[in-house]
C-alpha positions in Angstrom: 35.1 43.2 48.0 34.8 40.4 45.5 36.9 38.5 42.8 35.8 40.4 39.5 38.4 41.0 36.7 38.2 43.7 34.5 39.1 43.5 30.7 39.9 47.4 29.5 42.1 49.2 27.1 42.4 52.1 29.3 42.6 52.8 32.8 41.6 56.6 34.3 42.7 57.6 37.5 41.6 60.2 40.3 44.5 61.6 41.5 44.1 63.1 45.2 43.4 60.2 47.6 43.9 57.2 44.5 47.3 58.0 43.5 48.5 60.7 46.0 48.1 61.2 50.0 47.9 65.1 49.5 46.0 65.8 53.0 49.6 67.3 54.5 49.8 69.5 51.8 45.9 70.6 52.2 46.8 71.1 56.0 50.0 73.1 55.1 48.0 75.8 53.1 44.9 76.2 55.8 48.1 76.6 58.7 49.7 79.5 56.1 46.7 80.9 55.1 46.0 81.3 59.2 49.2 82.7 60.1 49.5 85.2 57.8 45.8 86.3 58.5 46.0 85.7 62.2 42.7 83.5 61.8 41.2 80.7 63.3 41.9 77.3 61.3 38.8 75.5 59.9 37.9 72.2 61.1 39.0 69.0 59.8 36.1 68.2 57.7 36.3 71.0 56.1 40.0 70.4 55.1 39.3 66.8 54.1 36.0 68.4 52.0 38.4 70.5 50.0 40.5 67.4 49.5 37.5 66.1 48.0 36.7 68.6 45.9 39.2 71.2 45.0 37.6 73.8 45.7 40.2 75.8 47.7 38.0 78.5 49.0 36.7 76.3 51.2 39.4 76.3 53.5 38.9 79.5 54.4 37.9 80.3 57.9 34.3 81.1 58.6 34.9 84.6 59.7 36.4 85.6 56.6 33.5 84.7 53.9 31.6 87.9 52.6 34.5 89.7 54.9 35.8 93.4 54.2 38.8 94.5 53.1 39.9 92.3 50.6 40.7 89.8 52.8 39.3 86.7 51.2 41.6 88.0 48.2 44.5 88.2 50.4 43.6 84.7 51.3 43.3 83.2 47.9 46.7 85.1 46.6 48.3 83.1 50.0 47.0 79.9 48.8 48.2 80.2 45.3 51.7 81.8 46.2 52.1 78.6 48.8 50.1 75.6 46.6 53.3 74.9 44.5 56.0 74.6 47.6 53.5 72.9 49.8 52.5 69.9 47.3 56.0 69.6 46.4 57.1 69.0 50.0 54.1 67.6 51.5 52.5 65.4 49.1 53.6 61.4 48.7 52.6 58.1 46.1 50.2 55.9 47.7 52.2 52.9 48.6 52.0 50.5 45.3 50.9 53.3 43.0 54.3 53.5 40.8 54.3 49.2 40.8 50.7 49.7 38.9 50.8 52.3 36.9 54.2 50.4 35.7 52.4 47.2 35.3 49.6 48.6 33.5 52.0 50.2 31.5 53.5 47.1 30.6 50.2 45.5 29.5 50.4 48.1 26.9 47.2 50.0 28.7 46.1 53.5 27.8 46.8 55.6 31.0 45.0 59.0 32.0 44.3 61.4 35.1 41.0 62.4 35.8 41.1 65.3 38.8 39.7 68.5 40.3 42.7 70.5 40.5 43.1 73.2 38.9 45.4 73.0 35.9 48.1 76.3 37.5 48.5 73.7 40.2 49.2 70.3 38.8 52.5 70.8 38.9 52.8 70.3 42.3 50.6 67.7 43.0 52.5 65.7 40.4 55.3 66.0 41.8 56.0 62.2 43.3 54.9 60.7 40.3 57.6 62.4 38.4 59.9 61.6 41.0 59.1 58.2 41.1 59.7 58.1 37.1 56.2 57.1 36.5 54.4 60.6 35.3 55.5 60.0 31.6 53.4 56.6 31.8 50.1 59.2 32.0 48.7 59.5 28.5 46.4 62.5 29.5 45.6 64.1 32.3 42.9 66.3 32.4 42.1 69.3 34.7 38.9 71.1 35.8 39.2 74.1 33.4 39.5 71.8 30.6 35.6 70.9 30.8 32.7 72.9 31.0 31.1 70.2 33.3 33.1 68.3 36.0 32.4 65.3 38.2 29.6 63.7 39.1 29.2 64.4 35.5 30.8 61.9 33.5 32.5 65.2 30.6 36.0 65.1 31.9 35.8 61.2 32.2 34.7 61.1 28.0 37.6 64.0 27.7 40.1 61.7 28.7 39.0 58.6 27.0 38.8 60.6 23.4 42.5 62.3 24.4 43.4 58.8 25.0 41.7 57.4 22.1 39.8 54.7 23.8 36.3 54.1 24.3 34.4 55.2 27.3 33.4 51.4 27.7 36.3 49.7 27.4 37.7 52.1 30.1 37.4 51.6 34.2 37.9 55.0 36.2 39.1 54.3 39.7 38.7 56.8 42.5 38.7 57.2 46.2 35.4 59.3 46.5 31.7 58.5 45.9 31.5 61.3 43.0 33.9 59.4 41.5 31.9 56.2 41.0 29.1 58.4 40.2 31.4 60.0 37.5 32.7 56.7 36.3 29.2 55.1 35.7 27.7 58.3 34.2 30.6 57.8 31.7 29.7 54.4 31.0 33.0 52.9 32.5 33.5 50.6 34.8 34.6 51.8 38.2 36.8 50.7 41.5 36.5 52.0 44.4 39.6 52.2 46.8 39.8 53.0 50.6 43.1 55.6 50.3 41.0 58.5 50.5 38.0 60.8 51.9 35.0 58.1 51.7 34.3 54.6 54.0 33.9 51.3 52.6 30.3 51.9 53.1 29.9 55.5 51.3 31.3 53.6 48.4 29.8 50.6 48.1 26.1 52.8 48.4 27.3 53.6 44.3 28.2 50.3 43.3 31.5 50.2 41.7 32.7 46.9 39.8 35.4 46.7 42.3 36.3 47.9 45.7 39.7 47.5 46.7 42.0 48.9 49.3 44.1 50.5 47.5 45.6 50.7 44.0 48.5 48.4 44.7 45.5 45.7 44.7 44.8 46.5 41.3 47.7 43.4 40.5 45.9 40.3 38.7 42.5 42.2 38.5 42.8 44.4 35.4 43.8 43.0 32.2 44.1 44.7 28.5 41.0 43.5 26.2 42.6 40.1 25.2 45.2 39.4 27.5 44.1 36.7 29.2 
């Protein structure tokens, strides 16, 4: 970690693992999914990979891809049935997430929401930022059916920066995950790293982000809007 400032106009967050601990929620669906099925529940990694990604048929048990019956489409209907009540119940803010975005907000920054969720189930997921009377700050938010590439390509990074009507450049995308440093510089942002999510200090710091921090309550004193200081 070093002492770099950033001077942006807009700053683009991930969402699962930067803004939101969703892995109880992730947890919750594989545990429903299994008892309704009377399956086995995939290990760990495999959760925390579909954290990473959003891709929800990975949580499905091992036994049941290519199985008969319909049953991987009995586990997919479970999973969207469930995806609303379990991100409302099960998902929190990372601590210090409202304090920035409200900062940032302050400054007069352009906010936005970069994520692999599906757009059906944003909803949920953005549920504790409305709560904590932050998710009106978000200028844009943009979902994996809203691009025809996602990340590592840097598409739904230059989405959000045209929705928000800000250059890619003067932007900085913050994630939690390597493919979103990848994304970020692709995009020609700048990029932090934080360490709330599914990748180490040293997966991370392999893509070279401007910035590795914690977590986003560190972003205090190190982001500034294009003149501000």
């Amino acid at each position: 970690m070093n002492d770099t400032i950033l001077m942006v106009d807009a700053v683009i967050f991930d969402l699962d693992g930067t803004l939101i601990d969703s892995i109880g929620a992730y947890f919750g669906l594989v545990e429903e999914v299994c008892c309704q099925l009377a399956l086995s529940i995939p290990s760990h990694e495999v959760i925390l990979e579909v954290a990473r990604s959003g891709d929800l048929h990975k949580i499905l048990p091992e036994e049941i891809i290519g199985g008969k019956d319909g049953v991987i489409d009995q586990a997919v209907t479970i999973i969207r049935e469930n995806f609303p009540r379990m991100f409302e119940d099960n998902v929190c803010l990372v601590p210090g997430a409202a304090n920035i975005l409200e900062q940032l907000h302050a400054q007069g920054m352009k906010i936005g929401i970069v994520t692999s969720t599906h757009r059906r189930f944003i909803d949920g997921k953005m549920s504790p930022l409305r709560r904590a009377g932050v998710a009106d700050l978000i200028g844009s938010v943009i979902c994996i059916e809203d691009v025809v590439r996602f990340k590592p390509e840097p598409d739904p990074l230059l989405e959000c920066a045209v929705r928000l009507g800000v250059a890619a450049g003067r932007s900085v995308y913050i994630g939690d995950s390597y493919i979103d440093i990848k994304a970020g510089k692709a995009a020609g942002m700048k990029t932090v790293g934080v360490l709330t999510g599914m990748d180490s200090y040293e997966r991370l710091k392999e893509e070279e982000p401007d910035l590795m921090l914690g977590s986003v309550r560190e972003l205090t004193d190190r982001i500034y809007k294009t003149g501000e200081r």
